[in-house]
C-alpha positions as a LaTeX table, in Angstrom:
\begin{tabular}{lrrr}
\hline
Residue & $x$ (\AA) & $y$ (\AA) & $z$ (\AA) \\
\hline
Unk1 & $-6.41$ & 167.62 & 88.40 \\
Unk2 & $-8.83$ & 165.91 & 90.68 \\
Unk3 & $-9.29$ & 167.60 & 94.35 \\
Unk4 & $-10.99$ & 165.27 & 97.05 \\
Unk5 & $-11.30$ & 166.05 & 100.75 \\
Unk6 & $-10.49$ & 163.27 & 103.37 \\
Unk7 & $-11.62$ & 163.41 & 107.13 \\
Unk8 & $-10.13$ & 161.38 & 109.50 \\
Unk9 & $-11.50$ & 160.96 & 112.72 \\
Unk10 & $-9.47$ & 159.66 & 115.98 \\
Unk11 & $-10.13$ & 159.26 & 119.77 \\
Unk12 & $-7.66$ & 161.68 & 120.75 \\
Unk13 & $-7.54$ & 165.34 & 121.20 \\
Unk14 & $-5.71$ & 167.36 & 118.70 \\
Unk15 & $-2.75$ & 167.93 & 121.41 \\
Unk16 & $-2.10$ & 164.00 & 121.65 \\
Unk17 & $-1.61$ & 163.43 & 118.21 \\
Unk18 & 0.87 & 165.78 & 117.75 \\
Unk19 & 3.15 & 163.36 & 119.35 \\
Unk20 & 1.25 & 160.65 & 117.75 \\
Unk21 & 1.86 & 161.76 & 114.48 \\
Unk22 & 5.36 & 162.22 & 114.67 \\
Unk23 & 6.16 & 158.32 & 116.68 \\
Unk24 & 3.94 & 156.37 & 113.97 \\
Unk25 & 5.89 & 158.24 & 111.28 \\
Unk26 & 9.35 & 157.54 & 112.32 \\
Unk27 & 8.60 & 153.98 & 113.72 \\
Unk28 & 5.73 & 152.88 & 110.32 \\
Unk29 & 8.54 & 154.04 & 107.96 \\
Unk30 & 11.83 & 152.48 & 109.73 \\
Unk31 & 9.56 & 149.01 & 109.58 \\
Unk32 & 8.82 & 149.36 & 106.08 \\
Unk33 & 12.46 & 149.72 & 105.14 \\
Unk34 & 15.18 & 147.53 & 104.21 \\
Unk35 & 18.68 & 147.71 & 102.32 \\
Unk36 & 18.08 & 149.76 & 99.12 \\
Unk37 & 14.26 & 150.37 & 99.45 \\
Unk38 & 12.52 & 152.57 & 101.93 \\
Unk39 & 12.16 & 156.10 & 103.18 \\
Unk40 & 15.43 & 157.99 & 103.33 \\
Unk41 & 15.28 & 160.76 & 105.43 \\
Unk42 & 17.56 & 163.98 & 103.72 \\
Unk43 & 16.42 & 166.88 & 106.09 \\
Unk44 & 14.41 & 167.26 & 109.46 \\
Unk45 & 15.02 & 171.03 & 110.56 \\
Unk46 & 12.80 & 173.64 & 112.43 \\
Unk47 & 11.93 & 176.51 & 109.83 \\
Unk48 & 10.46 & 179.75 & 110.12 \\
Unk49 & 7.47 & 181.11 & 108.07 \\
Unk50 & 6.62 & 184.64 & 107.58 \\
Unk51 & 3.06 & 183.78 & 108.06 \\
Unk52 & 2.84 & 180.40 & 109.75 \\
Unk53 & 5.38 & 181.17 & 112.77 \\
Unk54 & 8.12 & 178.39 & 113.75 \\
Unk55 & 7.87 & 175.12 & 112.20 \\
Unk56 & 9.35 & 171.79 & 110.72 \\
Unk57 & 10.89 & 171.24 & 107.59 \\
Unk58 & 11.31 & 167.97 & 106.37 \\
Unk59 & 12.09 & 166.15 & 103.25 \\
Unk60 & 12.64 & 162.69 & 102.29 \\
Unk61 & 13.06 & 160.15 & 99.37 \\
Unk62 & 10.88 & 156.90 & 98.87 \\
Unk63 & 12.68 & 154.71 & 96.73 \\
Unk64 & 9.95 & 152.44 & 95.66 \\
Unk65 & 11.46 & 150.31 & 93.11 \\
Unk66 & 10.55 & 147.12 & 94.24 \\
Unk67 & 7.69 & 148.01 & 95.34 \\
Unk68 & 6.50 & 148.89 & 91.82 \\
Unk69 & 4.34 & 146.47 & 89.66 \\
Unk70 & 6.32 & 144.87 & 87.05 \\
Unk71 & 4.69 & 147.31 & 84.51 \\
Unk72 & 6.45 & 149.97 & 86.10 \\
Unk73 & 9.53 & 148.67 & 87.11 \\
Unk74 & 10.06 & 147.69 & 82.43 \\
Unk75 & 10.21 & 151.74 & 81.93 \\
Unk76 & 11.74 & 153.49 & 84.95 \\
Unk77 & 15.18 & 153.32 & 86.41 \\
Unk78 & 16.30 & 151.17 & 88.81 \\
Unk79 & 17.08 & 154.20 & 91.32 \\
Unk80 & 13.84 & 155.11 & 91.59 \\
Unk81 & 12.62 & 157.44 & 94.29 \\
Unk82 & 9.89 & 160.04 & 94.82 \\
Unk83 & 10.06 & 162.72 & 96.90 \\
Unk84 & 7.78 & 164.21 & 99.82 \\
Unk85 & 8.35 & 167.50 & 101.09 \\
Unk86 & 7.17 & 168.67 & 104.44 \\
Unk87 & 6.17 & 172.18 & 106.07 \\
Unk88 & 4.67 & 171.35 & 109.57 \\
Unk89 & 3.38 & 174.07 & 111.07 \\
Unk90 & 0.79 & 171.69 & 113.96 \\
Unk91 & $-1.97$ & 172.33 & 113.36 \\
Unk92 & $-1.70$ & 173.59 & 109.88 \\
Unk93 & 0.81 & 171.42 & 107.43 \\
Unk94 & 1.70 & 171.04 & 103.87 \\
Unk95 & 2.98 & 168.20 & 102.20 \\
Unk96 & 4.39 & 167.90 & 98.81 \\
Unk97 & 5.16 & 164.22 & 96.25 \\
Unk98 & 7.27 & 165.07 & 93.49 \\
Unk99 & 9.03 & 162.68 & 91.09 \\
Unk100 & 11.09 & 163.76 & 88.56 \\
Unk101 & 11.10 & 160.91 & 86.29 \\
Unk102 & 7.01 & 161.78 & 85.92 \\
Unk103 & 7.44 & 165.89 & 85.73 \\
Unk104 & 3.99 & 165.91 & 85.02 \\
Unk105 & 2.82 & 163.91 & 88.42 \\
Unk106 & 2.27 & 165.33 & 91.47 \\
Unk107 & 0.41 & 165.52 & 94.79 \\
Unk108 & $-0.43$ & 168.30 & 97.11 \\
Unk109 & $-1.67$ & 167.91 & 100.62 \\
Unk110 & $-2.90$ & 170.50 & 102.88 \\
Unk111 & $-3.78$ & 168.90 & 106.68 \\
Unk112 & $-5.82$ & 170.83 & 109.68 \\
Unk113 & $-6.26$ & 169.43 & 112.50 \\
Unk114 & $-9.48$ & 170.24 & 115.02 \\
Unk115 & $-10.74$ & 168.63 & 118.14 \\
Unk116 & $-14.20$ & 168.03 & 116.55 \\
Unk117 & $-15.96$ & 164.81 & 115.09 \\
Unk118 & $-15.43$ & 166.33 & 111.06 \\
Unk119 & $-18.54$ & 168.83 & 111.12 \\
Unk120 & $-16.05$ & 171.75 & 109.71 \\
Unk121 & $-17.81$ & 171.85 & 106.59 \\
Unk122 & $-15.94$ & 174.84 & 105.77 \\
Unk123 & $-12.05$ & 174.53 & 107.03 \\
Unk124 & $-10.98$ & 175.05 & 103.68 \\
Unk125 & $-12.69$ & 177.98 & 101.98 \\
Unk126 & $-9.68$ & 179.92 & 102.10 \\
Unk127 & $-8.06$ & 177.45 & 100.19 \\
Unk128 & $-10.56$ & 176.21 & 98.10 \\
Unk129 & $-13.84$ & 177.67 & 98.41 \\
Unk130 & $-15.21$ & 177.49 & 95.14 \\
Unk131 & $-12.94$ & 174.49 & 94.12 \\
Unk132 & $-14.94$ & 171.35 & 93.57 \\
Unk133 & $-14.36$ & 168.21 & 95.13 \\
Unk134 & $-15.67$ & 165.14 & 96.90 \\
Unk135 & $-15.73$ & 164.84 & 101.02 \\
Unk136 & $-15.11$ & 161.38 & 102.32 \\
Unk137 & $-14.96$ & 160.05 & 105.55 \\
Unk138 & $-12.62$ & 157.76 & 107.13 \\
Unk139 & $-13.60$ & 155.21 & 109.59 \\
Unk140 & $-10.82$ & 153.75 & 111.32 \\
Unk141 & $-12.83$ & 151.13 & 112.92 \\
Unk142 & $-15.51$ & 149.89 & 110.15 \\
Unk143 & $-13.73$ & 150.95 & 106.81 \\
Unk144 & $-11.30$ & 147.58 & 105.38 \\
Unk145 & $-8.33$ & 148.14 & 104.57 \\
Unk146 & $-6.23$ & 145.49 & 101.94 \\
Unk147 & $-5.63$ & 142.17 & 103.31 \\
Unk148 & $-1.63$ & 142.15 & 103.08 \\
Unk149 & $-1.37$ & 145.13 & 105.59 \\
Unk150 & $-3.78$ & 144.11 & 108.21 \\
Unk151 & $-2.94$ & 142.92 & 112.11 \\
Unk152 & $-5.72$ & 142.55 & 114.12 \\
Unk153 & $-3.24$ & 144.17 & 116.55 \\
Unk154 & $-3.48$ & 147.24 & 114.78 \\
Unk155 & $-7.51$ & 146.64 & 114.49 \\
Unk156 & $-9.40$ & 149.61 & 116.24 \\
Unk157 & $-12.11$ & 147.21 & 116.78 \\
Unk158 & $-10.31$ & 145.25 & 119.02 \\
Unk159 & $-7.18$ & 147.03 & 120.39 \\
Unk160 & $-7.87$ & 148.75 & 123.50 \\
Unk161 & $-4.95$ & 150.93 & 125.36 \\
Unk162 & $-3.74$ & 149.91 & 128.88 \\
Unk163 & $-2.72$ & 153.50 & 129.51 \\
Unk164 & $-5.86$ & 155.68 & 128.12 \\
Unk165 & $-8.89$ & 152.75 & 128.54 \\
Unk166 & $-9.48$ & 154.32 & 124.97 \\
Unk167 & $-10.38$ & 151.27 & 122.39 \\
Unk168 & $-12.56$ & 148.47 & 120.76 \\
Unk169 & $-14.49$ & 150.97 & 118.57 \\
Unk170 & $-17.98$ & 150.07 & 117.66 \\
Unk171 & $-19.97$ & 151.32 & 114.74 \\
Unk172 & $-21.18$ & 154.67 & 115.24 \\
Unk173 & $-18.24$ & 155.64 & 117.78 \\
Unk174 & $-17.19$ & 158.81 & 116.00 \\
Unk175 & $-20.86$ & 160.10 & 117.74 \\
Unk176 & $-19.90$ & 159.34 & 121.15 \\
Unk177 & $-16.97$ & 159.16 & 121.83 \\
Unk178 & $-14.93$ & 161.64 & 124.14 \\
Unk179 & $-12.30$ & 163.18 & 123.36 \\
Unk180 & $-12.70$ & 163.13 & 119.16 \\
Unk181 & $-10.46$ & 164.65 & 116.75 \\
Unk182 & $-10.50$ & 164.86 & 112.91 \\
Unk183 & $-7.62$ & 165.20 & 110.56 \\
Unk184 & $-8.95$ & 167.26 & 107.50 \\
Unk185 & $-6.95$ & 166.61 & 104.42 \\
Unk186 & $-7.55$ & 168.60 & 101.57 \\
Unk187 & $-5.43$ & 166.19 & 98.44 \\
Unk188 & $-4.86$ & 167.75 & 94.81 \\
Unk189 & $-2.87$ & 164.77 & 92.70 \\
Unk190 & $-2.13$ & 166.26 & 89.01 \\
Unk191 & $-0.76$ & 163.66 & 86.07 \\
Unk192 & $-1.26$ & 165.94 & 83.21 \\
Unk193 & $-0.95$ & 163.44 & 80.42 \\
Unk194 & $-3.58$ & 163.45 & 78.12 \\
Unk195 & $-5.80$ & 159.60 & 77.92 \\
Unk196 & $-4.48$ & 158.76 & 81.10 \\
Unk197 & $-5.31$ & 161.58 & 83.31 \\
Unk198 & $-8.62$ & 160.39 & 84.72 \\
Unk199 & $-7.63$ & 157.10 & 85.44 \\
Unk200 & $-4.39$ & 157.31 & 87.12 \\
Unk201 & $-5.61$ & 160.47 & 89.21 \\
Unk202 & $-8.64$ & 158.02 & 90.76 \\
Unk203 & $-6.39$ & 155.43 & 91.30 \\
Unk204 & $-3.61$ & 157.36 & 93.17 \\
Unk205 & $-6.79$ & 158.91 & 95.23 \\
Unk206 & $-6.58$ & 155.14 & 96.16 \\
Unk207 & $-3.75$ & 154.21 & 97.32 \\
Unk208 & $-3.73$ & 158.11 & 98.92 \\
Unk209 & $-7.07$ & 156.94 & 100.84 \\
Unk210 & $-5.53$ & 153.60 & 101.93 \\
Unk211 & $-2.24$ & 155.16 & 102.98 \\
Unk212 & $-4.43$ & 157.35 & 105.24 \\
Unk213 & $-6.59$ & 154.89 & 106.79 \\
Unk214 & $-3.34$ & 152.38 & 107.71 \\
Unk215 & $-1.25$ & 155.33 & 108.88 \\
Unk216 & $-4.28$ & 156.92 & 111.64 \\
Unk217 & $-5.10$ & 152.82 & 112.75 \\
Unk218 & $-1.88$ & 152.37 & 113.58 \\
Unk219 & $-1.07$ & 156.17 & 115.54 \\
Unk220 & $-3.91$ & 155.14 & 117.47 \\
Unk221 & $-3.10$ & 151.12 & 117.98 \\
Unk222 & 0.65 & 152.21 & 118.62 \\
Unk223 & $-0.65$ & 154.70 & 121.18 \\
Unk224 & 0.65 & 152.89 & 124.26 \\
Unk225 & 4.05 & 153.32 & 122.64 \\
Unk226 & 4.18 & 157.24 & 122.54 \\
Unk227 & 1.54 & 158.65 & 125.32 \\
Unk228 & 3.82 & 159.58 & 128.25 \\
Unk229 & 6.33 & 161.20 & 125.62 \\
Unk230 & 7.15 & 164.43 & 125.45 \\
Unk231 & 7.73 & 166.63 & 122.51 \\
Unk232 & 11.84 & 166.80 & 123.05 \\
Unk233 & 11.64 & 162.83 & 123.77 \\
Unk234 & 9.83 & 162.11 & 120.32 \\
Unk235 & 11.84 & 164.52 & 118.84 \\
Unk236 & 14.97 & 162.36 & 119.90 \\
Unk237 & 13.12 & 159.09 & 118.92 \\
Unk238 & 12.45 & 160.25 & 115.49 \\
Unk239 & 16.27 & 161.54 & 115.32 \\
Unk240 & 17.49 & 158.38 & 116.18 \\
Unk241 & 14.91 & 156.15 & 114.13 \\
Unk242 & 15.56 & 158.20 & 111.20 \\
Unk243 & 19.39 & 157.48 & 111.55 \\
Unk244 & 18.70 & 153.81 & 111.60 \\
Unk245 & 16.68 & 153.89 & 108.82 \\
Unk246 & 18.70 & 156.12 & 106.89 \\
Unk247 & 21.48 & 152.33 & 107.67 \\
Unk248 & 19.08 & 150.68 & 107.31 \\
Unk249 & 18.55 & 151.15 & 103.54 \\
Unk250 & 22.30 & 151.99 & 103.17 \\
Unk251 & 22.37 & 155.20 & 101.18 \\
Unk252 & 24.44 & 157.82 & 102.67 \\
Unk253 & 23.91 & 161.44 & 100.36 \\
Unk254 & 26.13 & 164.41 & 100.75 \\
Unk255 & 24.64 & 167.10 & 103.29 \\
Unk256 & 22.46 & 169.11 & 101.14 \\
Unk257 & 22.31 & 172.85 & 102.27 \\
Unk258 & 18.03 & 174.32 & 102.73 \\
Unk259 & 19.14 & 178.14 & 103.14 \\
Unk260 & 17.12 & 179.04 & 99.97 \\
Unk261 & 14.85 & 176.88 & 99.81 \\
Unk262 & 11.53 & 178.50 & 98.48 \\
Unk263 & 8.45 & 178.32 & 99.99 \\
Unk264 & 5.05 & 177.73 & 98.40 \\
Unk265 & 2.90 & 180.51 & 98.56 \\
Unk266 & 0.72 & 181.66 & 101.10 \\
Unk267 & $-2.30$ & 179.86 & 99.76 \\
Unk268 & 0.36 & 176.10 & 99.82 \\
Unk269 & 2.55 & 176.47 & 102.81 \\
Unk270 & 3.02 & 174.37 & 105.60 \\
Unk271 & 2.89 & 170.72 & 105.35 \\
Unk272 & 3.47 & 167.58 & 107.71 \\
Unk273 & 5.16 & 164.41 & 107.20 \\
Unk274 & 2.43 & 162.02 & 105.67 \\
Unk275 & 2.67 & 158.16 & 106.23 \\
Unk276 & 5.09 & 156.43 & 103.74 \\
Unk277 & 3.31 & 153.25 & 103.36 \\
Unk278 & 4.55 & 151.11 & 100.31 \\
Unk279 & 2.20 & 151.45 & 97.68 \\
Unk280 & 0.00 & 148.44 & 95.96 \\
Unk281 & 1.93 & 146.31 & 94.06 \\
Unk282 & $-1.08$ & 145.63 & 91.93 \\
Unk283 & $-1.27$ & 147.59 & 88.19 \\
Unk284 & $-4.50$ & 149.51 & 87.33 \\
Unk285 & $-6.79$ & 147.27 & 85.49 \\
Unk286 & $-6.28$ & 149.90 & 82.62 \\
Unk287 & $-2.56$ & 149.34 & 82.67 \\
Unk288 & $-3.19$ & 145.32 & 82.85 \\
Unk289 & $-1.34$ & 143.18 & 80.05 \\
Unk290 & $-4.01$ & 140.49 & 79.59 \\
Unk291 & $-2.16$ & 137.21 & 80.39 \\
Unk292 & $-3.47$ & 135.40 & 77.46 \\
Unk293 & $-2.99$ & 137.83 & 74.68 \\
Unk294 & 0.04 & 136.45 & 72.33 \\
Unk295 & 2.78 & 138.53 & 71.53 \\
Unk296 & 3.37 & 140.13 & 68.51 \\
Unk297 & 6.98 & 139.88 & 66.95 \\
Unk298 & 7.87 & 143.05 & 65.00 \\
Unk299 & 11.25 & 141.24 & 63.90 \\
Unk300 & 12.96 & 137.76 & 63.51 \\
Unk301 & 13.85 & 136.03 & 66.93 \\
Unk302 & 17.55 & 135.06 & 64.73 \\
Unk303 & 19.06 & 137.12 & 61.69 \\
Unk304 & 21.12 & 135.66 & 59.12 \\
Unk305 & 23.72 & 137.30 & 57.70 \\
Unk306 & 25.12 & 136.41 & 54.06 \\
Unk307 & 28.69 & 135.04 & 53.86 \\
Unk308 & 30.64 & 137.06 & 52.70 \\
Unk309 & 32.68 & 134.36 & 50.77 \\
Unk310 & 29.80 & 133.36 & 48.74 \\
Unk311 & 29.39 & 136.82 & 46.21 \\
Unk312 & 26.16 & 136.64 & 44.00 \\
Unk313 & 26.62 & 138.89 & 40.76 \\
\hline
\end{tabular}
């Protein structure tokens, strides 16, 4: 298990990207799908908790197949999805990536939001005080992300909104700037398979970090879009988006009921919707076939049978 703690900061106020949140989900993962491949959505549902209060419920399946690296896509099955598992309970959510062709993968992601620049240096001692883990810091203007995803659109550095007068972030902005907010993501991934543990948990904390930064640049870049919405209006426009996507990819599944559906306990409730961006296409370098390296042949490329007509005594 490897725990790390990721804090996102964005110049809104907590209350904005509530609405933020929700739009650059719904629109990021409609434009990342196509027929076969995407983010299905399966439920989106209020929910009550005994503890949290009213909430959101979602759940969804990312069928990634060819999105995988070729080393991936020569052992699992073509039908290949993994699935996330929401509890949104703003400003406290949970979110949940299972897959049950790796039973032994998965990641856990506990969110709180606060309008502050990430100086909570203690948000999560109730759920993991004496847990170790690293703290890193997100910069949505200075940090790169990789070169197939960017728009300079989308750039922090440069985008600045017609409706807010909020943009073109320079280094050092997160000490200025008014209003601030930081998302504070405490992520747990698991792969509990011995010789391969360390490595694949570090580089899922990778594509985990990336997904993060792309998903808060474009909430903010996008925020023209979604700033004179109101809850019930983005609450439609994710209905409707998720519809088209759910065409979009052309899988239709049968209603699937959520009336006992258990939830995690006290300690791992409540999640939100995280950004489905695809992942990297690229294998680890530890699961990298050397190009060069011959092949070895464990049997004949042609096998000859005797005839039968010819009998040796």
């Amino acid at each position: 298990m490897l725990m790390k703690e990721y804090r996102i900061c964005m110049p809104l106020t907590v209350e904005e990207y509530r609405i933020g949140q929700l739009y650059m989900i719904s629109k990021h993962s409609h434009e990342q799908s196509d027929r076969g491949e995407g983010v299905e959505v399966v439920q989106n549902e209020p929910f009550e908790d005994p503890n949290h209060g009213n909430g959101q419920l979602t759940e969804k399946r990312v069928y990634l197949n060819s999105k995988l690296p070729s080393w991936a896509r020569a052992v699992v099955p073509k039908i290949f999805y993994v699935t996330e598992k929401a509890w949104n309970y703003y400003p406290y959510t949970i979110t949940e990536y299972t897959c049950s062709f790796l039973p032994k993968f998965s990641i856990h992601i506990e969110t709180k939001y606060e309008d502050n620049k990430g100086s909570n240096d203690s948000i999560f001692d109730k759920e993991a005080k004496d847990l170790e883990r690293e703290v890193c810091f997100i910069d949505i203007a200075s940090d790169e992300i990789p070169e197939r995803y960017y728009k300079e659109s989308e750039d922090p550095k440069y985008f600045k909104s017609q409706k807010t007068g909020r943009g073109q972030l320079k280094e050092g902005w997160r000490e200025t700037h008014q209003p601030i907010m930081c998302s504070y993501k405490l992520v747990t991934v698991k792969f509990e398979v011995w010789g391969l543990q360390t490595r694949v948990e570090q580089f899922v904390h990778k594509v985990v970090r990336d997904i993060l930064l792309i998903g808060h640049r474009q909430a903010f870049a996008w925020v023209d879009e979604w700033y004179d919405m109101t809850m019930d209006e983005v609450r439609e426009f994710e209905r409707a988006t998720q519809e088209a996507t759910n065409k979009k990819i052309g899988v239709f599944p049968p209603a699937i009921s959520i009336s006992n559906i258990s939830m995690p306990s006290s300690t791992r409730s409540a999640p939100s919707s995280a950004p489905s961006t695809p992942l990297s296409t690229d294998a680890p370098d530890f699961l990298t076939v050397p190009k060069d390296r011959p092949r070895k042949k464990s049997a004949p490329e042609t096998l000859t049978l005797p005839d039968p007509s010819k009998k040796t005594f």
